[in-house]
CHARMM-style PDB file with segment names, atoms N, HN, CA, C and O in Angstrom:
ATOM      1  N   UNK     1     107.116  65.961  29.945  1.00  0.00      PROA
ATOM      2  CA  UNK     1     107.457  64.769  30.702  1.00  0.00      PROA
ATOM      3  C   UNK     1     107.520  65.156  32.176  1.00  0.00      PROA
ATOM      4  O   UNK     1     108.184  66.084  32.638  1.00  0.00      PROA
ATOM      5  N   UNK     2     106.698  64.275  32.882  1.00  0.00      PROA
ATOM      6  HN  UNK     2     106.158  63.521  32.507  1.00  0.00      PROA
ATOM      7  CA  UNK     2     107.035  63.974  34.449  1.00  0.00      PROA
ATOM      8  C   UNK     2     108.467  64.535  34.904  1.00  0.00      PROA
ATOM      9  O   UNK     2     109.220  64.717  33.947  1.00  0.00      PROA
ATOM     10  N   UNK     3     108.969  64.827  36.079  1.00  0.00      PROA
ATOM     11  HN  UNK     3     108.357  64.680  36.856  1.00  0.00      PROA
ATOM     12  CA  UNK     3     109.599  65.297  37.146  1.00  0.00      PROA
ATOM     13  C   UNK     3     110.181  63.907  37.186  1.00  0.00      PROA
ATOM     14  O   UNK     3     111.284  63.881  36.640  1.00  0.00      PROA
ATOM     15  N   UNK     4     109.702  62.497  37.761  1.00  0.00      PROA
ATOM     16  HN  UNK     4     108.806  62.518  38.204  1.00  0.00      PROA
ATOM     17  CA  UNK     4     110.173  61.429  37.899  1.00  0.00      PROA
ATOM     18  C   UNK     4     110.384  60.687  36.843  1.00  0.00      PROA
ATOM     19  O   UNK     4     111.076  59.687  37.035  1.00  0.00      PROA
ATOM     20  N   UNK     5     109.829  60.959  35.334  1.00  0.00      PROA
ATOM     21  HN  UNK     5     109.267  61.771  35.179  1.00  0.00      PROA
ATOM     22  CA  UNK     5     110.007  60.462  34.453  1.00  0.00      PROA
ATOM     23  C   UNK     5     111.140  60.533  33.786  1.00  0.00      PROA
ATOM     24  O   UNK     5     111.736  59.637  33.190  1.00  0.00      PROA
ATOM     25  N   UNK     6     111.575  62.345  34.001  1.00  0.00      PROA
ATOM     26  HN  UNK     6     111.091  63.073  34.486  1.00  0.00      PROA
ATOM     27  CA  UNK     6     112.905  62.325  34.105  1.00  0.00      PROA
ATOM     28  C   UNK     6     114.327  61.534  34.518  1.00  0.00      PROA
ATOM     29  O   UNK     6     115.278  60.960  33.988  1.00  0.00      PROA
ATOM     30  N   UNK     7     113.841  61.879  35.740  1.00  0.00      PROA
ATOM     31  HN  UNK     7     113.068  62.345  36.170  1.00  0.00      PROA
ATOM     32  CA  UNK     7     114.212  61.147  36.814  1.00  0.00      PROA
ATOM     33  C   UNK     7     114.892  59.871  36.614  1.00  0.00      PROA
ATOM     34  O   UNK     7     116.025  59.580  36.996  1.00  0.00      PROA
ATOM     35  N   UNK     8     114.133  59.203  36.020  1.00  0.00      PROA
ATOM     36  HN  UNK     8     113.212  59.439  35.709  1.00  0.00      PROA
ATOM     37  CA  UNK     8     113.590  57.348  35.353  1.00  0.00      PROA
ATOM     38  C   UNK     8     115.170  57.763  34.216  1.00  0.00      PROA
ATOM     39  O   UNK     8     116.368  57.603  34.453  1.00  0.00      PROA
ATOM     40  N   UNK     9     114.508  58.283  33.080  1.00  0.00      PROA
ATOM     41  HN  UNK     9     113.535  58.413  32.887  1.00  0.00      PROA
ATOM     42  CA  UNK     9     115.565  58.456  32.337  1.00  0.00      PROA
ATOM     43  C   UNK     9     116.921  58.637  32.618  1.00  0.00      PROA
ATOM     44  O   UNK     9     117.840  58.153  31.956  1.00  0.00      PROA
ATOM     45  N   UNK    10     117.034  59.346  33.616  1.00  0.00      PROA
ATOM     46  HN  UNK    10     116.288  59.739  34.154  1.00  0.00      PROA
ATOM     47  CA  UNK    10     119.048  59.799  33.869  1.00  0.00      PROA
ATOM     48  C   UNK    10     119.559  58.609  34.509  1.00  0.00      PROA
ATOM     49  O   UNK    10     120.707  58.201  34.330  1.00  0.00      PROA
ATOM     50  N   UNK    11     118.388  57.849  35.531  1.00  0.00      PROA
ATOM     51  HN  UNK    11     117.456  58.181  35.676  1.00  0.00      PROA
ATOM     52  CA  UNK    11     118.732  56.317  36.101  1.00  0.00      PROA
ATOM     53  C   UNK    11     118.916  55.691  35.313  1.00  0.00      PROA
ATOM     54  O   UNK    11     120.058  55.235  35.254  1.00  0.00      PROA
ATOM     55  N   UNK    12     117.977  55.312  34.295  1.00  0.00      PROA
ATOM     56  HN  UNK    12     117.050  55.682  34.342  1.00  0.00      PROA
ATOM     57  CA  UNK    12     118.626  54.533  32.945  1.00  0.00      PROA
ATOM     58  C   UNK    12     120.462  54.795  32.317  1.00  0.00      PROA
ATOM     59  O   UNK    12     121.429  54.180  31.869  1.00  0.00      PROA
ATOM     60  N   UNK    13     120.194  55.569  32.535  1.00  0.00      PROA
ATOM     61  HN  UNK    13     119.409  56.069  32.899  1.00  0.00      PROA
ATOM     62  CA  UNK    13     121.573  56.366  31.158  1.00  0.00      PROA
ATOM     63  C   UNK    13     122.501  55.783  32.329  1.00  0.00      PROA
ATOM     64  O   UNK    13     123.228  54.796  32.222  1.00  0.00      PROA
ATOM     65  N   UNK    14     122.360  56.468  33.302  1.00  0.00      PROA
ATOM     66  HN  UNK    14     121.769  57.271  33.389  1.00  0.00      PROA
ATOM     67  CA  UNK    14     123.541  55.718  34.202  1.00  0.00      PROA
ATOM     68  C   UNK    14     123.604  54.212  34.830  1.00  0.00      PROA
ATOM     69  O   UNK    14     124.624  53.560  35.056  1.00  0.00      PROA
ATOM     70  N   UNK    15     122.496  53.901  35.012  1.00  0.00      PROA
ATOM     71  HN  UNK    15     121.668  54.431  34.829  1.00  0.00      PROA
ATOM     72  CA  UNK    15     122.804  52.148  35.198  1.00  0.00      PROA
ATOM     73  C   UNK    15     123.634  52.101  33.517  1.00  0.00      PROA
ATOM     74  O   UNK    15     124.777  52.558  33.487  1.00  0.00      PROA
ATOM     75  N   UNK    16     123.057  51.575  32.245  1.00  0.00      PROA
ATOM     76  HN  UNK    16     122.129  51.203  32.270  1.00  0.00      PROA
ATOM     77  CA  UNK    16     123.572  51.187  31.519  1.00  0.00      PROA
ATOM     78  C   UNK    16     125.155  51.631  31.536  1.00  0.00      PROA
ATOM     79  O   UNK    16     125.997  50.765  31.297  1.00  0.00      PROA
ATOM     80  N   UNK    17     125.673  53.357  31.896  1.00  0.00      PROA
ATOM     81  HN  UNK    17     124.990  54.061  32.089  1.00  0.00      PROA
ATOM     82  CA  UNK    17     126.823  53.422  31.410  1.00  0.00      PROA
ATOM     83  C   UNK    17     127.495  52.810  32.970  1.00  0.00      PROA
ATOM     84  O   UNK    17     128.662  52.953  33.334  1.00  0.00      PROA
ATOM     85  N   UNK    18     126.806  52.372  33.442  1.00  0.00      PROA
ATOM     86  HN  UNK    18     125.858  52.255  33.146  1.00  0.00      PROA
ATOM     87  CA  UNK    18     128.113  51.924  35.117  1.00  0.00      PROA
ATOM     88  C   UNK    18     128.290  50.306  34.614  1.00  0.00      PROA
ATOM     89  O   UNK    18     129.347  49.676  34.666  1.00  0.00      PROA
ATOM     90  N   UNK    19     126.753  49.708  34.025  1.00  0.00      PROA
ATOM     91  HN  UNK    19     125.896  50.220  33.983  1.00  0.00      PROA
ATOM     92  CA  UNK    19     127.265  48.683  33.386  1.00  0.00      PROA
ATOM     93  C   UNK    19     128.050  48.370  32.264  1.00  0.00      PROA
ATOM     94  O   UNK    19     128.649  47.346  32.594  1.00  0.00      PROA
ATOM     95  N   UNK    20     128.417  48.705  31.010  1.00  0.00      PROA
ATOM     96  HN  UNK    20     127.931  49.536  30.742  1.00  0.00      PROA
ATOM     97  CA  UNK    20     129.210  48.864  30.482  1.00  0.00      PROA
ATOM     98  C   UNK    20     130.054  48.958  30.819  1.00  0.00      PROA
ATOM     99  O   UNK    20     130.945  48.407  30.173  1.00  0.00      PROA
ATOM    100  N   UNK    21     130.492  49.816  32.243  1.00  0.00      PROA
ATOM    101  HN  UNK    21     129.768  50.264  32.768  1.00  0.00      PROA
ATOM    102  CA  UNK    21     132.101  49.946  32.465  1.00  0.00      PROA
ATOM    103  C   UNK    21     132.598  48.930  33.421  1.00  0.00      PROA
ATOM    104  O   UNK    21     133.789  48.660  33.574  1.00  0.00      PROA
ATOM    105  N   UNK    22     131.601  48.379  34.063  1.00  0.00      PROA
ATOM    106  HN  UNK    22     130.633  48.598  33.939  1.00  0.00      PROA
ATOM    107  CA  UNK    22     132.210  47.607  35.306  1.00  0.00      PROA
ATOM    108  C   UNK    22     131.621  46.563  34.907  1.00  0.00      PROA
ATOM    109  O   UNK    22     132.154  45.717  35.625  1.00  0.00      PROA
ATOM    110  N   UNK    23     130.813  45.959  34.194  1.00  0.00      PROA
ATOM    111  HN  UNK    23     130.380  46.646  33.611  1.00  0.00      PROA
ATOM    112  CA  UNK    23     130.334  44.817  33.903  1.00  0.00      PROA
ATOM    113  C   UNK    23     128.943  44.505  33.804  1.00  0.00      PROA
ATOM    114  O   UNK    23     128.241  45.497  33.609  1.00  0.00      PROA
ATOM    115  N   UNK    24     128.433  43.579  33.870  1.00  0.00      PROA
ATOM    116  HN  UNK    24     129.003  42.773  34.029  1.00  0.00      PROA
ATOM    117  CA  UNK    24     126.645  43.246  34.032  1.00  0.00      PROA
ATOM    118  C   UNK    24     126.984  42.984  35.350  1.00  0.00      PROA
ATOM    119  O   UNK    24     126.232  43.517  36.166  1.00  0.00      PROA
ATOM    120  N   UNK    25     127.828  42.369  35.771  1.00  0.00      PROA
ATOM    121  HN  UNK    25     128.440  41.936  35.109  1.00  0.00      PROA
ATOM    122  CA  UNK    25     127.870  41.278  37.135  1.00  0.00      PROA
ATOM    123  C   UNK    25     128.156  42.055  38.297  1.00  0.00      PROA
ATOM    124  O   UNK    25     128.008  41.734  39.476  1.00  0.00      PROA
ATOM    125  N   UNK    26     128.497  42.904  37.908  1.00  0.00      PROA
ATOM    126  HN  UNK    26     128.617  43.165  36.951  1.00  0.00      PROA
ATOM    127  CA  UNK    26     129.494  43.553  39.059  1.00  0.00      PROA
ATOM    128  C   UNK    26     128.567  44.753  39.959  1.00  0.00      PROA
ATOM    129  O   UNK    26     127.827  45.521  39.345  1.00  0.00      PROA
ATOM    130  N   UNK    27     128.685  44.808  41.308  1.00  0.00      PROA
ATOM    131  HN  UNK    27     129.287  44.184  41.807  1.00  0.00      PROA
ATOM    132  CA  UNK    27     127.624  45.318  42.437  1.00  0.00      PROA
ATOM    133  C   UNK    27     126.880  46.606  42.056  1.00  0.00      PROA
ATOM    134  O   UNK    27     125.740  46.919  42.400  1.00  0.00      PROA
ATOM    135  N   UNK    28     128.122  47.605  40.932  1.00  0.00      PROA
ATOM    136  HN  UNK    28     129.048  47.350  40.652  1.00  0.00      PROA
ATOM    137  CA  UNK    28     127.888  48.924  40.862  1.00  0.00      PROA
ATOM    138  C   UNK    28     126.417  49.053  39.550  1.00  0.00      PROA
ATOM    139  O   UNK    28     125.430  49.776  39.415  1.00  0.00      PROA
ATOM    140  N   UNK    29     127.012  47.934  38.832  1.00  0.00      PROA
ATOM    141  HN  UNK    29     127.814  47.346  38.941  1.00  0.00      PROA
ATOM    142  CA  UNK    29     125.637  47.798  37.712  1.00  0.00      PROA
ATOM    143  C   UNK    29     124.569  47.362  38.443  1.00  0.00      PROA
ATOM    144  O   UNK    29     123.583  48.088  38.325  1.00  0.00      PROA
ATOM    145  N   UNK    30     124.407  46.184  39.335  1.00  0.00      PROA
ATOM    146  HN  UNK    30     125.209  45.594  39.431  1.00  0.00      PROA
ATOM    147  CA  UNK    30     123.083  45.776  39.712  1.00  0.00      PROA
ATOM    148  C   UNK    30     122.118  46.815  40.863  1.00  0.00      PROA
ATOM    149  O   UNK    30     120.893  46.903  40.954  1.00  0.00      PROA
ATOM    150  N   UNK    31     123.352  47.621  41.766  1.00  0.00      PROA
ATOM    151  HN  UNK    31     124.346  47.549  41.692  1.00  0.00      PROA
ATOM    152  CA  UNK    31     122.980  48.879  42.605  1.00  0.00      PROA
ATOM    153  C   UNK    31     122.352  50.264  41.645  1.00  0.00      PROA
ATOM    154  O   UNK    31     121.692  51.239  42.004  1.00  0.00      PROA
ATOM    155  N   UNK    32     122.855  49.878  40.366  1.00  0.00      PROA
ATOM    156  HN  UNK    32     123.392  49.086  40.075  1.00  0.00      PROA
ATOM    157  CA  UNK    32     122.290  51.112  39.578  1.00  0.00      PROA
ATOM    158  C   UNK    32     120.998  50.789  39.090  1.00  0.00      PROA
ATOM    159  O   UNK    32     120.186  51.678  38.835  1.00  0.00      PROA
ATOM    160  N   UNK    33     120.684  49.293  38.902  1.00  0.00      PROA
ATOM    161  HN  UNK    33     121.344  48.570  39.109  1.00  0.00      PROA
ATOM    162  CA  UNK    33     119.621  48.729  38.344  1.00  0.00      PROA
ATOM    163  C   UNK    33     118.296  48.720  39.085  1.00  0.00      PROA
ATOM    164  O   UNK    33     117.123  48.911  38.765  1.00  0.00      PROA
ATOM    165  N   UNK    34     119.253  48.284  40.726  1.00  0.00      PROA
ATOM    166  HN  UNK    34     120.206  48.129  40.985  1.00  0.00      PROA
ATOM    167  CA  UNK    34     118.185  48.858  41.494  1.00  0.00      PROA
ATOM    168  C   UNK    34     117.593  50.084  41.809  1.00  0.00      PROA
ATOM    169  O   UNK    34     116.431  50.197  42.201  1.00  0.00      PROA
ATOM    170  N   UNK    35     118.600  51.261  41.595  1.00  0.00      PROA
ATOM    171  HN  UNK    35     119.543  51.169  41.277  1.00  0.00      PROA
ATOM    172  CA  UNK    35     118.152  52.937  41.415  1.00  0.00      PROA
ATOM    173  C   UNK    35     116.472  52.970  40.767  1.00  0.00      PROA
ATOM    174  O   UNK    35     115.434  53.398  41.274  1.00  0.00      PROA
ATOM    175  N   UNK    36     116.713  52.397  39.596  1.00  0.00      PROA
ATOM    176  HN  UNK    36     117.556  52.050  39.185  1.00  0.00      PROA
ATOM    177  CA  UNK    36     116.070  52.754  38.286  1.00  0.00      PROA
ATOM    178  C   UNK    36     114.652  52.144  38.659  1.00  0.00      PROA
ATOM    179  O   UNK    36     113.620  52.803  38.531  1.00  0.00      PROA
ATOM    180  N   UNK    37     114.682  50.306  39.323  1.00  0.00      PROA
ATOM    181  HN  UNK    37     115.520  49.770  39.428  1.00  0.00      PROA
ATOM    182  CA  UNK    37     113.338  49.902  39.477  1.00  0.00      PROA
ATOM    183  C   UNK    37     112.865  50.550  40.844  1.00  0.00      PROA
ATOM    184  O   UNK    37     111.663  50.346  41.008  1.00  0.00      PROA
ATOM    185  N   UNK    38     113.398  51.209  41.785  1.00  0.00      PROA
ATOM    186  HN  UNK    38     114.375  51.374  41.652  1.00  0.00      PROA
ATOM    187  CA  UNK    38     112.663  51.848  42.943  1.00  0.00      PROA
ATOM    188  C   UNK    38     112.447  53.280  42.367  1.00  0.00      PROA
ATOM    189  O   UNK    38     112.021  54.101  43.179  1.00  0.00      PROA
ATOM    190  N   UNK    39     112.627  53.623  41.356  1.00  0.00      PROA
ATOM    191  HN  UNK    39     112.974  52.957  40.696  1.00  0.00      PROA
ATOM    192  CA  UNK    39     111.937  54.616  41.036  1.00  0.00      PROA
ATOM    193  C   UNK    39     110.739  54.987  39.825  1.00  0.00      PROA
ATOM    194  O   UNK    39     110.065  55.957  39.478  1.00  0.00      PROA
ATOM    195  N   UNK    40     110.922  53.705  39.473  1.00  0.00      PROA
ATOM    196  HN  UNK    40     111.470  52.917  39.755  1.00  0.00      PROA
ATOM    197  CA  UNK    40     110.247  52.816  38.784  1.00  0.00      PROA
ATOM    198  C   UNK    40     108.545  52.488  39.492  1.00  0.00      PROA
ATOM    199  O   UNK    40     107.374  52.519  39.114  1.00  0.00      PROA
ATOM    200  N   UNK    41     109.052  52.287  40.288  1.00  0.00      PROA
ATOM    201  HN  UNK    41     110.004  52.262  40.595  1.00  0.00      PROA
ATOM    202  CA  UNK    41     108.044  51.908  41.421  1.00  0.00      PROA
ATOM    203  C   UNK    41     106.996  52.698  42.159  1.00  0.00      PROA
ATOM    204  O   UNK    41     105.866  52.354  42.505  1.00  0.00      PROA
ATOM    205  N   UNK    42     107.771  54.083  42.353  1.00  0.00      PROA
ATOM    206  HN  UNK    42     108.688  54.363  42.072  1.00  0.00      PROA
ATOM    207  CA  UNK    42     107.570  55.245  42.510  1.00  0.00      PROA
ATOM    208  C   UNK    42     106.471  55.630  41.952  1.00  0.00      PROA
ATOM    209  O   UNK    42     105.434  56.091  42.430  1.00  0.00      PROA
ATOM    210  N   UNK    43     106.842  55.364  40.739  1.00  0.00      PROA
ATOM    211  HN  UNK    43     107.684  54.989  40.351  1.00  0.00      PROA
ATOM    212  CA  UNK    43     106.224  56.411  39.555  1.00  0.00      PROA
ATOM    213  C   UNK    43     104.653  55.473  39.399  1.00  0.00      PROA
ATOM    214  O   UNK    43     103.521  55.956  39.362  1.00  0.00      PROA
ATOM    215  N   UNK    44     104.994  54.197  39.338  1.00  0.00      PROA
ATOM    216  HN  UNK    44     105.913  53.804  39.368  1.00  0.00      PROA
ATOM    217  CA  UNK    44     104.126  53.436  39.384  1.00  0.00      PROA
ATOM    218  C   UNK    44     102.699  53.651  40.400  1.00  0.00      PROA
ATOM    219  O   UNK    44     101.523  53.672  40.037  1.00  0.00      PROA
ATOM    220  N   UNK    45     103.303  53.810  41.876  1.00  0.00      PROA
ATOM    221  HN  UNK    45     104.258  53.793  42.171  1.00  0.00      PROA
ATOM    222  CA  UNK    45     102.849  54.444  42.997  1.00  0.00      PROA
ATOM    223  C   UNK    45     102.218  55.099  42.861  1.00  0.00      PROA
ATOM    224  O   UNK    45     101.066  54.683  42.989  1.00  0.00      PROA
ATOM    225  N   UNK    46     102.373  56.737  42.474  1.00  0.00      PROA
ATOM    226  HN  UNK    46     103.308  57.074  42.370  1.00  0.00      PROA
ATOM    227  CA  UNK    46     101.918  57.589  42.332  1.00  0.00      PROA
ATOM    228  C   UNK    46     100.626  57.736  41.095  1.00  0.00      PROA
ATOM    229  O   UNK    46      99.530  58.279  41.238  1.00  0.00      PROA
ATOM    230  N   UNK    47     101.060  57.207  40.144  1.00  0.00      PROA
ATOM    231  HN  UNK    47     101.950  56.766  40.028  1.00  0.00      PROA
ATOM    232  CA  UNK    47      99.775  56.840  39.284  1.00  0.00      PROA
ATOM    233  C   UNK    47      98.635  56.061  39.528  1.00  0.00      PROA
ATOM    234  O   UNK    47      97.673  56.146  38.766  1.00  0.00      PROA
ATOM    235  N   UNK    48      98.625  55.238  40.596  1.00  0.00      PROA
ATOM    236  HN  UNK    48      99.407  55.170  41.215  1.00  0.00      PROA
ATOM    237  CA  UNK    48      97.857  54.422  41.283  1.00  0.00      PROA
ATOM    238  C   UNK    48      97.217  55.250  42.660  1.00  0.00      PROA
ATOM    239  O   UNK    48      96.182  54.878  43.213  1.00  0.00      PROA
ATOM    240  N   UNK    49      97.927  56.292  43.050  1.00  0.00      PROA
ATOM    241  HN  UNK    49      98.768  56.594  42.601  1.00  0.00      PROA
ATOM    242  CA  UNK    49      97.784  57.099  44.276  1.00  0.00      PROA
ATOM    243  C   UNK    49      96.391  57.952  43.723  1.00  0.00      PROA
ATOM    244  O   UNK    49      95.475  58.083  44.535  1.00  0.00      PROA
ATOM    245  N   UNK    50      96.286  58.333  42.816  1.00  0.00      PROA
ATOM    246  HN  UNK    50      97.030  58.227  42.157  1.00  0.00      PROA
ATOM    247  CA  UNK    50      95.675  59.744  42.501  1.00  0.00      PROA
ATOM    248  C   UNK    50      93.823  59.162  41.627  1.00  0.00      PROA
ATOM    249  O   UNK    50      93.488  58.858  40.483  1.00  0.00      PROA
ATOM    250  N   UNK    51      93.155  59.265  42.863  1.00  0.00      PROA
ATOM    251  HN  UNK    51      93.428  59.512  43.793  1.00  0.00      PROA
ATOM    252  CA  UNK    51      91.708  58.639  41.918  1.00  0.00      PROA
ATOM    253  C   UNK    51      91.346  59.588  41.214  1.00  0.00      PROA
ATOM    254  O   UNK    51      91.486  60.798  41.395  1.00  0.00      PROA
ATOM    255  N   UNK    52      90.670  58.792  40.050  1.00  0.00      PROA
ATOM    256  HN  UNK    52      90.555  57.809  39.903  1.00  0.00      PROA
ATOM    257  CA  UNK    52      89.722  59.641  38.342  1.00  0.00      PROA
ATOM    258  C   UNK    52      88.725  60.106  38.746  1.00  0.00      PROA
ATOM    259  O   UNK    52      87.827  59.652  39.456  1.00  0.00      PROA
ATOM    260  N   UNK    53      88.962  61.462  38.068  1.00  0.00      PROA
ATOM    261  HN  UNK    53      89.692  61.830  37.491  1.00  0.00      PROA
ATOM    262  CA  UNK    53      87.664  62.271  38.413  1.00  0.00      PROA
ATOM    263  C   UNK    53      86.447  62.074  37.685  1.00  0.00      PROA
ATOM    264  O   UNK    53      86.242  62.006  36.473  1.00  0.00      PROA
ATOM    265  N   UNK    54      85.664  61.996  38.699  1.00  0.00      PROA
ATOM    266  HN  UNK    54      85.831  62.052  39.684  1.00  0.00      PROA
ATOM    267  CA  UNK    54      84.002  61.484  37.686  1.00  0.00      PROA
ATOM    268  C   UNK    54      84.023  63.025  36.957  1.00  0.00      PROA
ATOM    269  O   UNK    54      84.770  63.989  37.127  1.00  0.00      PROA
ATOM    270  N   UNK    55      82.972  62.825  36.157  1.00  0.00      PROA
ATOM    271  HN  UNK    55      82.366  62.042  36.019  1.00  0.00      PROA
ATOM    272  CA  UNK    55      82.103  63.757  35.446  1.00  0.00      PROA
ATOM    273  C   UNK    55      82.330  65.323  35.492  1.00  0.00      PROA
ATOM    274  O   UNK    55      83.054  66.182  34.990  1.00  0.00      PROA
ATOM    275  N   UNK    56      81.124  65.168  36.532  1.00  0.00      PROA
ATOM    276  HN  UNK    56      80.535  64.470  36.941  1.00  0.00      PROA
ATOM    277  CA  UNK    56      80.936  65.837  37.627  1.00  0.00      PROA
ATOM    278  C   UNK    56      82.389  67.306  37.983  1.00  0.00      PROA
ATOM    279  O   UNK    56      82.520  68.487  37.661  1.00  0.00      PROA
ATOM    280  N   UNK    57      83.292  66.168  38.897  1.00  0.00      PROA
ATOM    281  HN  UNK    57      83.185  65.208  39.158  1.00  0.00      PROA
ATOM    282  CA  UNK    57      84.480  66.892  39.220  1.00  0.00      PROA
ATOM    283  C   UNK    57      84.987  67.505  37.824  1.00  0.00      PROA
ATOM    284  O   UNK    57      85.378  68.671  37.888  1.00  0.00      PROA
ATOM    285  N   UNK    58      85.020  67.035  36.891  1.00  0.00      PROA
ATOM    286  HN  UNK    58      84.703  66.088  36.838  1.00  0.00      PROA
ATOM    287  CA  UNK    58      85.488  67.650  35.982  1.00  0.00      PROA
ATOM    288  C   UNK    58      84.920  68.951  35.043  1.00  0.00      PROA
ATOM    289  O   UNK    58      85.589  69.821  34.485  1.00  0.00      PROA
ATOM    290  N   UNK    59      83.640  68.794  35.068  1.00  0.00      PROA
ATOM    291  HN  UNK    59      83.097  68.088  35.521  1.00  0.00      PROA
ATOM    292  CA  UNK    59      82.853  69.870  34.987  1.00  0.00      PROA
ATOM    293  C   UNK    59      82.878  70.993  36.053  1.00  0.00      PROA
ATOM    294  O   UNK    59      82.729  72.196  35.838  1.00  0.00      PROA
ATOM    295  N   UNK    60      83.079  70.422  37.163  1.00  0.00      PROA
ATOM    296  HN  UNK    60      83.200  69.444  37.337  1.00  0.00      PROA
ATOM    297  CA  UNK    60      82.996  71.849  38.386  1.00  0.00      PROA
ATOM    298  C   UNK    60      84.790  72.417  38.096  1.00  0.00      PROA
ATOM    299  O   UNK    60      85.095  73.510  38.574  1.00  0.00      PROA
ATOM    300  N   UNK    61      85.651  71.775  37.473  1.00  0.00      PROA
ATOM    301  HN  UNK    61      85.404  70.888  37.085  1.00  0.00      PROA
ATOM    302  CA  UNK    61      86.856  72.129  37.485  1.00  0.00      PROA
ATOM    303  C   UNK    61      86.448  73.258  36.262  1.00  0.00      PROA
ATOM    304  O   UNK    61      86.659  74.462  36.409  1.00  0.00      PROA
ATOM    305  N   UNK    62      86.001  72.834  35.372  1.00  0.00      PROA
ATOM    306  HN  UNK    62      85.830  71.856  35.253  1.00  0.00      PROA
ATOM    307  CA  UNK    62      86.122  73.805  34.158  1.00  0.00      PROA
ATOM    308  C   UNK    62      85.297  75.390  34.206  1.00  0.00      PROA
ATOM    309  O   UNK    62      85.678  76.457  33.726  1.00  0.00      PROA
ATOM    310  N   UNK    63      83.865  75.028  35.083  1.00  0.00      PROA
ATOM    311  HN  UNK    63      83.555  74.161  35.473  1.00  0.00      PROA
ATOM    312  CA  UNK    63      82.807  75.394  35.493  1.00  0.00      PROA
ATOM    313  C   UNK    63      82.719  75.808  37.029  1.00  0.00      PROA
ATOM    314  O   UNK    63      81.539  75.894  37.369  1.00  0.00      PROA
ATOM    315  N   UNK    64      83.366  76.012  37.773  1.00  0.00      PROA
ATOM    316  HN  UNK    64      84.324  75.943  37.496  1.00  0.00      PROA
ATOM    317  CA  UNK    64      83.554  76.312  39.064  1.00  0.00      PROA
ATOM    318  C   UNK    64      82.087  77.434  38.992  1.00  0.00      PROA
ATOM    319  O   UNK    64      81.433  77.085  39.975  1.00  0.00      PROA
ATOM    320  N   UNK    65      81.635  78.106  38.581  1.00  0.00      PROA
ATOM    321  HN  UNK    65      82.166  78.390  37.782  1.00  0.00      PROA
ATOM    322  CA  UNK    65      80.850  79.100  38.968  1.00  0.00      PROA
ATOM    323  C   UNK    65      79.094  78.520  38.936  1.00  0.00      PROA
ATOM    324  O   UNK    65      78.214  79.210  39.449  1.00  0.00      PROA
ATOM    325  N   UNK    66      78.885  77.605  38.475  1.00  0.00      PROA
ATOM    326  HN  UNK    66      79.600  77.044  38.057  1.00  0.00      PROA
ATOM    327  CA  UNK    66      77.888  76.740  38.099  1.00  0.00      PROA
ATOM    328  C   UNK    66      76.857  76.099  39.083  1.00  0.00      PROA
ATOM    329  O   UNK    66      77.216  74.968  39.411  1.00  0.00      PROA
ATOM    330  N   UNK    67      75.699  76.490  39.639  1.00  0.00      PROA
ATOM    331  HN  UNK    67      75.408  77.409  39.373  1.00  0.00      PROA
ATOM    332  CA  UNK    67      74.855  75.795  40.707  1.00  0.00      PROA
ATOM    333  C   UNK    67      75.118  74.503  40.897  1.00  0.00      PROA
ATOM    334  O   UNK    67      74.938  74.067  42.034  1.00  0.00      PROA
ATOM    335  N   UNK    68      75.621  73.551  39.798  1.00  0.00      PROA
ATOM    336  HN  UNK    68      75.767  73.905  38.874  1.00  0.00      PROA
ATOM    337  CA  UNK    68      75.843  72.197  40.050  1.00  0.00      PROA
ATOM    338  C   UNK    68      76.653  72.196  40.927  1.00  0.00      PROA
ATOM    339  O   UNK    68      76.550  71.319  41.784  1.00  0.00      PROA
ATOM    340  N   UNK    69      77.914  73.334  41.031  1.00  0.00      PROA
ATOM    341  HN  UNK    69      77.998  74.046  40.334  1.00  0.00      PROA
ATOM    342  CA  UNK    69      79.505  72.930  41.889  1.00  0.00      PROA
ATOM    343  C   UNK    69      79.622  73.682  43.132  1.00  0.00      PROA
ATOM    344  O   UNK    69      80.577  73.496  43.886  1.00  0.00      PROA
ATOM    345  N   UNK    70      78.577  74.633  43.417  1.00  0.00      PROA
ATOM    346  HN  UNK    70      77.801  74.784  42.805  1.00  0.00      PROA
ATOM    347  CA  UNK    70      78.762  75.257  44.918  1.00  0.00      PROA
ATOM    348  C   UNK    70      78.838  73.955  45.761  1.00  0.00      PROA
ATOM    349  O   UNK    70      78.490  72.775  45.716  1.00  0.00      PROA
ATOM    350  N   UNK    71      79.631  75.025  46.723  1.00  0.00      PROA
ATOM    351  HN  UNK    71      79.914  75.984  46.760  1.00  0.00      PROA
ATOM    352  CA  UNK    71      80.106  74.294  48.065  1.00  0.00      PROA
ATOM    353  C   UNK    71      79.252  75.261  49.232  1.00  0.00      PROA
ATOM    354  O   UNK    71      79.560  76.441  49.405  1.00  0.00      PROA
ATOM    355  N   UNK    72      78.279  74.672  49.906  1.00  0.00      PROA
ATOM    356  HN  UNK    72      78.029  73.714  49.765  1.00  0.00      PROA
ATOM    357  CA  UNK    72      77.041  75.458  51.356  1.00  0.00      PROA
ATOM    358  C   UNK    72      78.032  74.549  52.398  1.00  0.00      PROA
ATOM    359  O   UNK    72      78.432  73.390  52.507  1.00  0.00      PROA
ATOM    360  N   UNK    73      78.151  75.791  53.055  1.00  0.00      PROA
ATOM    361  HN  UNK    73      77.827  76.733  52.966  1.00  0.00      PROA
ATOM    362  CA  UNK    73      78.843  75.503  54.514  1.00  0.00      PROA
ATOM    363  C   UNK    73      77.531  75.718  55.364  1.00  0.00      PROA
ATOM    364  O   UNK    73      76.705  76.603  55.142  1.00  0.00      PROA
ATOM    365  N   UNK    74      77.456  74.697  56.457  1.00  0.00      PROA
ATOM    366  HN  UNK    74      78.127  73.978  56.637  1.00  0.00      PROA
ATOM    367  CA  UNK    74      76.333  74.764  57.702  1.00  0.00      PROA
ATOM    368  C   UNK    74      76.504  75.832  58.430  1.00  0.00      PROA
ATOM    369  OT1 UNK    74      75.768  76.047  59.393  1.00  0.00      PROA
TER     370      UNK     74
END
């Protein structure tokens, strides 16, 4: 599991237990709720941040030594 997925999880555990103790209504549950969806968001972010590697890239990853994947500097 993810670093932030973690993350996600311990926000959970603690919104629910701040709600339980102080209420649904009350500032400390909905401030915890908000913890959880901005990191939520995050995570969201970041999966959207990172473009799919064609083919190609993925073959020169496995294959780095391969005429297809040299890199000629001018």
């Amino acid at each position: 599991m993810s670093d932030i997925q973690e993350k996600i999880e311990d926000e959970l555990k603690q919104a629910r237990a701040a709600c339980d103790v102080s209420g649904s209504n009350s500032p400390e549950c909905a401030a915890a709720w908000d913890a959880v969806e901005e990191l939520q968001s995050e995570a969201a972010h970041q999966r959207q941040a990172k473009p799919k590697k064609n083919s190609l890239e993925i073959y020169c990853d496995d294959n780095p030594e391969a005429a297809e994947c040299r890199i000629y500097e001018d």
